[in-house]
Each structure stands twice: as C-alpha cells, then as structure tokens.
N, C-alpha and C positions, 0 to 999 in steps of 0.2 A: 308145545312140542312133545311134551311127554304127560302119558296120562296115569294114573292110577295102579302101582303096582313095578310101573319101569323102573323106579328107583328105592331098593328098600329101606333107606336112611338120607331122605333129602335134605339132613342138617349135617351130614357130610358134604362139603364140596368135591373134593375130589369123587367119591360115590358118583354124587349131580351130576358129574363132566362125562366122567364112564357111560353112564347111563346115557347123556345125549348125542354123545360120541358116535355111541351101538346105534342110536337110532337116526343121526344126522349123516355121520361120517363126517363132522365139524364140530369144533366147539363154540364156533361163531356164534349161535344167538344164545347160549349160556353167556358171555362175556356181555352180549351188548344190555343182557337184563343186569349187569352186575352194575350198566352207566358209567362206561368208563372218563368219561368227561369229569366226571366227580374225582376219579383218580388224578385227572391230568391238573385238576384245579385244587386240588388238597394244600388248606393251611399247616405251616408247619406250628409243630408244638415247641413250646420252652426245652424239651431235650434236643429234636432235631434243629432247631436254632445252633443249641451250643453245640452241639456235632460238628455242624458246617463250622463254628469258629475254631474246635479244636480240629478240625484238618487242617482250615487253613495256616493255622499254629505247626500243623506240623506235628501236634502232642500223639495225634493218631495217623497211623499211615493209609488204612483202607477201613472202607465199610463195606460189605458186603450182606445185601440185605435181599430177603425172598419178599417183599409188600412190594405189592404191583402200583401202587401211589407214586406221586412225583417229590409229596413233601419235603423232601430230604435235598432234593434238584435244585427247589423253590428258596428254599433256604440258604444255598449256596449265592445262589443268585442276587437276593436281598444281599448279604455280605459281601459281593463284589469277588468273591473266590474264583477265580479267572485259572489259578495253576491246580486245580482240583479235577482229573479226569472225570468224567460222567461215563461209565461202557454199562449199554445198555442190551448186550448180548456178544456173541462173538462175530459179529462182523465188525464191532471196536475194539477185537481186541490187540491191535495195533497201536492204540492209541493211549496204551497202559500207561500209565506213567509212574512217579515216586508217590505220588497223594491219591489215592480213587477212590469212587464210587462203584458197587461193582451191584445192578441189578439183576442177581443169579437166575432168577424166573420171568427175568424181562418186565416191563411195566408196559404202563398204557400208553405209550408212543408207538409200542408194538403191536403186532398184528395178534389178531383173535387168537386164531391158532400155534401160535409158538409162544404165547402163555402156558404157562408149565401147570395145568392144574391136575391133569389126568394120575390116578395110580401109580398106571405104569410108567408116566412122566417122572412122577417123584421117585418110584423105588429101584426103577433097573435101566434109564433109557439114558440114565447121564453117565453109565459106564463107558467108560473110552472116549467120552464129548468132555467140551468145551467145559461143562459145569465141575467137572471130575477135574480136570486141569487145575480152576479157579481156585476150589477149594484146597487142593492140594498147596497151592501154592500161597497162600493167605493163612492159611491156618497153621503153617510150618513156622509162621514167627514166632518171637519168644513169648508173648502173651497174645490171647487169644481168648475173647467176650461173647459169648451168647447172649442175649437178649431178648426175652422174651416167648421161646420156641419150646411149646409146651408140645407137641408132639414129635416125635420122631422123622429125623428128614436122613433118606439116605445117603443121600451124597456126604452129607457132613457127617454123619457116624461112619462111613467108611474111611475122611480122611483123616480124622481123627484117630480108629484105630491103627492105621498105618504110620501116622506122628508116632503114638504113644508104643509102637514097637521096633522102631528106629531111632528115637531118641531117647536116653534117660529122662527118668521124671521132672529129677530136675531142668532139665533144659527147656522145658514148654510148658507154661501154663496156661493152665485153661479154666475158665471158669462161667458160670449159668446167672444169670439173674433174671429174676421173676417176681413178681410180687408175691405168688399163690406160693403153699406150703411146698416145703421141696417133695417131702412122698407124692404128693399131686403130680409133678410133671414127670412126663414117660421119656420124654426125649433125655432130662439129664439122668434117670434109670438107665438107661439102654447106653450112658457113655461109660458109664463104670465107674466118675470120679470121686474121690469121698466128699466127703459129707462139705468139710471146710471151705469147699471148691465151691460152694452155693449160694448166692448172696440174694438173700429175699428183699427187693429194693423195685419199684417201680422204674421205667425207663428213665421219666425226666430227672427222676428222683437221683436216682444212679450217676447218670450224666453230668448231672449240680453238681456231687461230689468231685467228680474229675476234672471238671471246670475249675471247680474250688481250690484244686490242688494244683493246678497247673497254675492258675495266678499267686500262690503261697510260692511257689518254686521260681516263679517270675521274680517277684518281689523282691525276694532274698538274694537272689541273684543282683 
C-alpha cells in the first residue's frame, strides 16, 4: 500500500494510519496486517486474570482500556463474570452497568475503521463524542489508575484537567503506573501530578498487590 517516503516514521502507528488513510481513504488493510484474529484470541496474563476477579469482587468498578485485544473479555469469561458489562463502543452504551469493561478505542470484534488509530482520532475527534463522555465519567471517581500509558492520550488529559479544576485535590485521586522511570513517560508529564502520584510497578505486578489487599481486607473481615 505505501511505498517509500509516504510515511516519515513507520514505528509510529498512528503516523502508519495517517499515512494509509491519505492514500487509501481506509484504514482497513493497516488493521488486517496488524492480524486481528490474534487480538480476538489473546491469552490473558496473571494481571488481567486478577482484574476480571477484582470486578467481579466488586473491589474495582470499571476498566477502561485503549488495547484493541480481547484478553481482558477472555478472562472474564474463564471466571464465569456474567454481571461484568463488556461496552465495546457506543452502540453499548446502554448496556452500562454498576461493573464494566469500557473498550475506549474499540477492539477487534470491530470494524477496521472505527479503530481509533489515526492522529486525529486520538487528539481532537472524541471532542463532544462518546469517548469524551466515557472518560469524563470514569475518571470522576474518587480513585483513578493509569496503567501503563506512556504517551499522551487526549481524551484523558482533557478529562482529567477538567476533574482536577472542579474538584479539590483532595477529592480525586489519580495515579500513573509504569514500570519505566517516571521522567520517561510523557503522558504522566503532561497531567501535572507530583511526583508521589507515580508508582513504578509493572501491570501484573501492580494488580498482585491489589489482589493482595483485597483478600487481607476479606479475611479480617
């Protein structure tokens, strides 16, 4: 599809989309070289295992996640999580419930094109849609976990600075985790929060811990 020059940094993806976009007017065969089959068949890991248990627990109320993977589905499913909404764009979002899964970028049960990879998909086209909604609303709880998101993603620094200028500090927290060095990651740069807010912990790693403590709080209970 593209030769020599169409795209100045093909180890950007979104770059890649732009670029096939301009010469396709689709992102369709960018997606089918990504093999979405492999998305729809993704093992889950020992974190997304214990995710799905802590929903169903109740200990977390939403996941809201931009990985176009099913993993996170699959794992629900192993566990029999029957009261765990799955909304996999806003044509479910009817179907919100108290517990969910919120796939903000759509995953591979979707179509080619309303995979959110383009630029302008991430930085200016979820103004006044559905994904500006999502966030807004998820991320207004009283805690609030990044994961992983070492680049800047519009939608969620927009609804974050709109939290954090309607609510006192207190009343929301929010916090980053990543394995890599905090100066590394641009996305928790660009929210503003300090330093303490940054917990250098791998996913599954992370996840253990909240597992850990939700069965200590069990127990003693």
């Amino acid at each position: 599809v593209l030769v020599a020059g169409d795209c100045p940094d093909p180890s950007d993806l979104s770059a890649l989309a732009d670029a096939v976009v301009r010469k396709t007017g689709h992102q369709h065969d960018l997606v089918q070289r990504m093999h979405p089959n492999r998305f729809r068949n993704a093992e889950p890991n020992s974190g997304y295992r214990l995710t799905a248990i802590l929903l169903r627990e109740r200990a977390l109320s939403c996941v809201v996640t931009l990985n176009f993977d099913l993993a996170l589905s699959v794992a629900l499913a192993v566990i029999g999580a029957r009261d765990v909404e799955i909304i996999q764009g806003p044509e479910d979002h009817g179907q919100l419930g108290t517990i969910n899964i919120v796939y903000l970028h759509r995953n591979a049960n979707s179509g080619a094109d309303s995979w959110i990879l383009t630029t302008e998909a991430l930085d200016v086209a979820w103004r006044d849609h559905w994904e500006e909604v999502i966030s807004a609303r998820f991320i207004s709880g009283p805690v609030t976990v990044f994961a992983g998101l070492g680049s800047p993603a519009g939608v969620l620094l927009h609804s974050v600075a709109r939290l954090l200028a309607a609510i006192p500090a207190a009343g929301a927290r929010l916090y980053l985790v990543d394995p890599g060095p905090r100066e590394g990651s641009r996305f928790f740069n660009a929210l503003g929060l300090p330093d303490t807010a940054y917990i250098r912990e791998g996913w599954s790693e992370f996840v253990q811990g909240l597992a850990d403590r939700v069965l200590e709080t069990l127990v003693s209970e």
